[in-house]
C-alpha positions as CSV (number, residue, x, y, z in Angstrom):
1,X,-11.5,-16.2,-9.7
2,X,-7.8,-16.9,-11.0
3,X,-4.7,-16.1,-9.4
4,X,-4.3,-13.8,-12.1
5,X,-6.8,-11.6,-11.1
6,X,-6.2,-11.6,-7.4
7,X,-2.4,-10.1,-8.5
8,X,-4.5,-7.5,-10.6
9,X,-6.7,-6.3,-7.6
10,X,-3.9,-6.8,-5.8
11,X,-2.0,-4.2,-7.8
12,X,-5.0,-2.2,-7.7
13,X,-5.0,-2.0,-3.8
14,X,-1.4,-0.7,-3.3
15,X,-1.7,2.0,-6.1
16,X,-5.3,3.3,-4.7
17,X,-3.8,2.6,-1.4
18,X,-0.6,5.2,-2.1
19,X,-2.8,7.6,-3.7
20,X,-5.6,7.3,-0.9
21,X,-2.7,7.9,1.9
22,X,-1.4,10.9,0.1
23,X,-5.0,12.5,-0.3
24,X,-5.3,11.4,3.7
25,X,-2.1,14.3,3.8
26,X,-3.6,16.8,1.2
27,X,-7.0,16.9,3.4
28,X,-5.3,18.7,6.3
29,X,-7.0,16.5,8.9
30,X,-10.1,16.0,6.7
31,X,-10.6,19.6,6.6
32,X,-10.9,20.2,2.9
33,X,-13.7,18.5,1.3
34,X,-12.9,17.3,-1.9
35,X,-9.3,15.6,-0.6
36,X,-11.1,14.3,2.2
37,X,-14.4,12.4,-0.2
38,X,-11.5,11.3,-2.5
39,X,-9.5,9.9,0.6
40,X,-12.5,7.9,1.6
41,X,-13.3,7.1,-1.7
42,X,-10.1,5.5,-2.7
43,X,-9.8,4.0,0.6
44,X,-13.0,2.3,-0.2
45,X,-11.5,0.9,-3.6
46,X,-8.4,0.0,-2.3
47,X,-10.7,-2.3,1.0
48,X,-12.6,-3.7,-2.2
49,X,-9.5,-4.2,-3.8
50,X,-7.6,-6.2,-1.5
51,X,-10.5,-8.4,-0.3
52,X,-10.8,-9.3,-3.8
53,X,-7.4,-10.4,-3.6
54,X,-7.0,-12.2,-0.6
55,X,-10.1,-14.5,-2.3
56,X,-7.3,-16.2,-4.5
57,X,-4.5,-15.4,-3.0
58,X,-3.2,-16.1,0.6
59,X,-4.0,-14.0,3.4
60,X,-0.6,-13.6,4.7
61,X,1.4,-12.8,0.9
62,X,-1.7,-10.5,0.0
63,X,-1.2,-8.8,3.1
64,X,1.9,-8.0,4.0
65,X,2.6,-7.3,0.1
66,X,0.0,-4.6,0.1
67,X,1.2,-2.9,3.8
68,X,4.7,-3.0,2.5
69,X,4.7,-1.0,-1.1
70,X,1.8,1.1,0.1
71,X,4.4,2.4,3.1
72,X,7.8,2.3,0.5
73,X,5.5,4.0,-2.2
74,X,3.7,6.7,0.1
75,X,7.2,7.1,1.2
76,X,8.5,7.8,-2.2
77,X,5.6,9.7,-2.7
78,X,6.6,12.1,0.7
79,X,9.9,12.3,-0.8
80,X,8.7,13.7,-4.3
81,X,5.9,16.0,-3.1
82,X,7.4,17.2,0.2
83,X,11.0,16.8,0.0
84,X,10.9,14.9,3.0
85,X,13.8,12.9,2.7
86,X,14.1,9.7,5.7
87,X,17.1,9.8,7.9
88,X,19.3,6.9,8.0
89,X,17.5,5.0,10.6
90,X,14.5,5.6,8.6
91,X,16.1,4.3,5.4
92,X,17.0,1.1,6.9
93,X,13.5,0.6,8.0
94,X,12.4,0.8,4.4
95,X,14.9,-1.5,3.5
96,X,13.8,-3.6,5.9
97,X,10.4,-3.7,5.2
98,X,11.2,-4.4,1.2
99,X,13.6,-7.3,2.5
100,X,10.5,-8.4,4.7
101,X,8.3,-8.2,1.3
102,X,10.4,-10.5,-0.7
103,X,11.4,-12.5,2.5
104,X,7.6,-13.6,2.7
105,X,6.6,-13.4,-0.9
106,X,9.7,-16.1,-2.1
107,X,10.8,-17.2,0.5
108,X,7.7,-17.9,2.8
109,X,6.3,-21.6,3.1
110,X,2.4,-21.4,2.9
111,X,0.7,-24.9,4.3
């Protein structure tokens, strides 16, 4: 497989990851059915997903990529939905975790 597709499933992962998360919410503790079989389901897509990408790309950039927007982009999500909006020390966590993204992305030395 090319690079090109591990960036695609890659891609994939964090946007079924996201949605999969917010579903994990909407369940109430997997308590209601249908948002707890779509949980599982996309949960399921976005494992797929990601292993697909880690076959092409490396395990470390794949990774920490997909952990990092899937918490800024469930945060965002919070934030839209439930107007829970992050304190300051919260804020610079997220920051944090973006600057860790592109930190490890550009700036990380695979051997």
């Amino acid at each position: 497989m090319k690079p090109l597709f591990g960036y695609m499933f890659l891609v994939i992962g964090i946007l079924f990851g996201i949605t999969a998360n917010s579903f994990a919410k909407i369940s109430d503790g997997f308590t209601k059915l249908t948002p707890s079989i779509l949980c599982i389901l996309l949960m399921a897509i976005t494992m797929f997903s990601i292993a697909k990408a880690m076959s092409v790309l490396p395990v470390g950039f794949a990774y920490s990529t997909y952990s990092g927007l899937t918490v800024v982009g469930v945060l965002v999500f919070a934030m839209i939905k439930y107007n829970q909006i992050p304190n300051l020390y919260a804020t610079i966590g997220i920051i944090l975790i973006i600057i860790g993204v592109v930190m490890v992305n550009y700036l990380g030395k695979l051997n």
